[in-house]
C-alpha positions as CSV (number, residue, x, y, z in Angstrom):
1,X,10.0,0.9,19.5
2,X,12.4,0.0,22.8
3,X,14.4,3.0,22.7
4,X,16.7,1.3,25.9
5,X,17.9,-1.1,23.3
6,X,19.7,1.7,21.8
7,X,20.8,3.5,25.2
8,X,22.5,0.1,26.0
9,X,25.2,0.1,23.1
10,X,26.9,3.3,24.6
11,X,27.1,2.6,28.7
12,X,30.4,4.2,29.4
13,X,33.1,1.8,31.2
14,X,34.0,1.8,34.8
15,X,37.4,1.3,33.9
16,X,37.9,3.7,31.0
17,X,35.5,6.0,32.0
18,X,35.4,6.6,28.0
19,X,32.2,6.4,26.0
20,X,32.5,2.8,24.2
21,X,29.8,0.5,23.2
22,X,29.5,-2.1,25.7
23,X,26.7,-4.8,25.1
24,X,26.6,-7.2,28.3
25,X,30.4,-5.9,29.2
26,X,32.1,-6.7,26.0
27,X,33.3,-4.1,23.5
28,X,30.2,-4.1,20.4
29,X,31.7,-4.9,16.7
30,X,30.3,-3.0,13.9
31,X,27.8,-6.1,13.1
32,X,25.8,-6.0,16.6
33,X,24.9,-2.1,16.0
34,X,24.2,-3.1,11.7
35,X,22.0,-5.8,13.3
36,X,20.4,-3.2,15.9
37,X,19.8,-0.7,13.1
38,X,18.2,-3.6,10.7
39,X,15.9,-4.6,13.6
40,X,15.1,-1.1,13.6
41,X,14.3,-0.5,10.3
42,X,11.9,-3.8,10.5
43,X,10.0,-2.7,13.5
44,X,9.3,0.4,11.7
45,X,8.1,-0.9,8.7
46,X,5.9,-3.4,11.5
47,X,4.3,-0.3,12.7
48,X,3.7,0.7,9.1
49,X,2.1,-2.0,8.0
50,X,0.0,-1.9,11.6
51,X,-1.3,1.3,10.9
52,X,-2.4,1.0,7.3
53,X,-4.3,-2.1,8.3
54,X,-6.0,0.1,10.8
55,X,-6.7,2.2,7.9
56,X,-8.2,0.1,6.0
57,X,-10.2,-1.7,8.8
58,X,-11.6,1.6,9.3
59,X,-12.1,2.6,5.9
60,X,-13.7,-0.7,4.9
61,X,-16.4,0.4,8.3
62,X,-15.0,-3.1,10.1
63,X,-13.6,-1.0,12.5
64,X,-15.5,2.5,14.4
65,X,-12.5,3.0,17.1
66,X,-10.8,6.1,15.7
67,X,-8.3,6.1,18.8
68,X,-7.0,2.5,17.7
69,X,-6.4,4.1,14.1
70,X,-4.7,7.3,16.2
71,X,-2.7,5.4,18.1
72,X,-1.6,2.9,15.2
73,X,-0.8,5.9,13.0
74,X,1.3,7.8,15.5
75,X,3.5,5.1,16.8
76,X,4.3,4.7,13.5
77,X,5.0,8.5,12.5
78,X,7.4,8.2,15.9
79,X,8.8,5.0,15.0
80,X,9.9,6.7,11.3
81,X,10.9,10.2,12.4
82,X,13.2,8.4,15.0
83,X,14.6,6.1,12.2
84,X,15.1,8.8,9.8
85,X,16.9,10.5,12.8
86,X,19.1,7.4,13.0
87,X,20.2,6.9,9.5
88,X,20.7,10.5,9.1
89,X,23.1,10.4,11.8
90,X,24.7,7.8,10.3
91,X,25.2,9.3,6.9
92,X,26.7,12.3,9.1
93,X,29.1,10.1,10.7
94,X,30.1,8.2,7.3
95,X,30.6,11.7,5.8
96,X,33.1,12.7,8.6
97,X,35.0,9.6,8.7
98,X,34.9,10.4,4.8
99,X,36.3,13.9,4.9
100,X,39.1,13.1,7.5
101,X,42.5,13.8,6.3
102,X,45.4,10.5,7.3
């Protein structure tokens, strides 16, 4: 998971000196960070699915590397502890906006 894709969207600006995404110096739109967050979401389930073939080449005895299966299985616990992070963060931020009085 390329955690500097994420650090990217909020560079603060040399002019502003105010903390708004920036993607390649342009302000981001609500659609680049959706995108960024569905890329997310699919890398994690590709580290998923990486690890339970692992599993099952292991399981099946067409595999005897345990560290392959170790690795495989913790980049994939990372990779869904940080989305989980992520969307409950979101929801957090959805929840404020929500509970704002105009």
């Amino acid at each position: 998971m390329d955690v500097t894709k994420i650090n990217e969207l909020y560079k603060t600006t040399p002019a502003t000196n105010s903390r708004m995404p920036v993607i390649g110096g342009e302000k981001n739109d609500f659609g680049r960070v959706l995108q960024a967050a569905k890329d997310m979401v699919k890398e994690t389930n590709d580290l998923q699915n990486t690890a339970q073939m692992e599993e099952m080449k292991f399981a099946l005895g067409l595999a005897d590397n345990t560290h392959d299966l170790m690795i495989a299985e913790r980049k994939a616990q990372v990779a869904l502890s940080y989305t989980v992070a992520v969307r409950d963060r979101f929801l957090q931020s959805y929840q404020t906006i929500m509970n704002m009085q105009i």
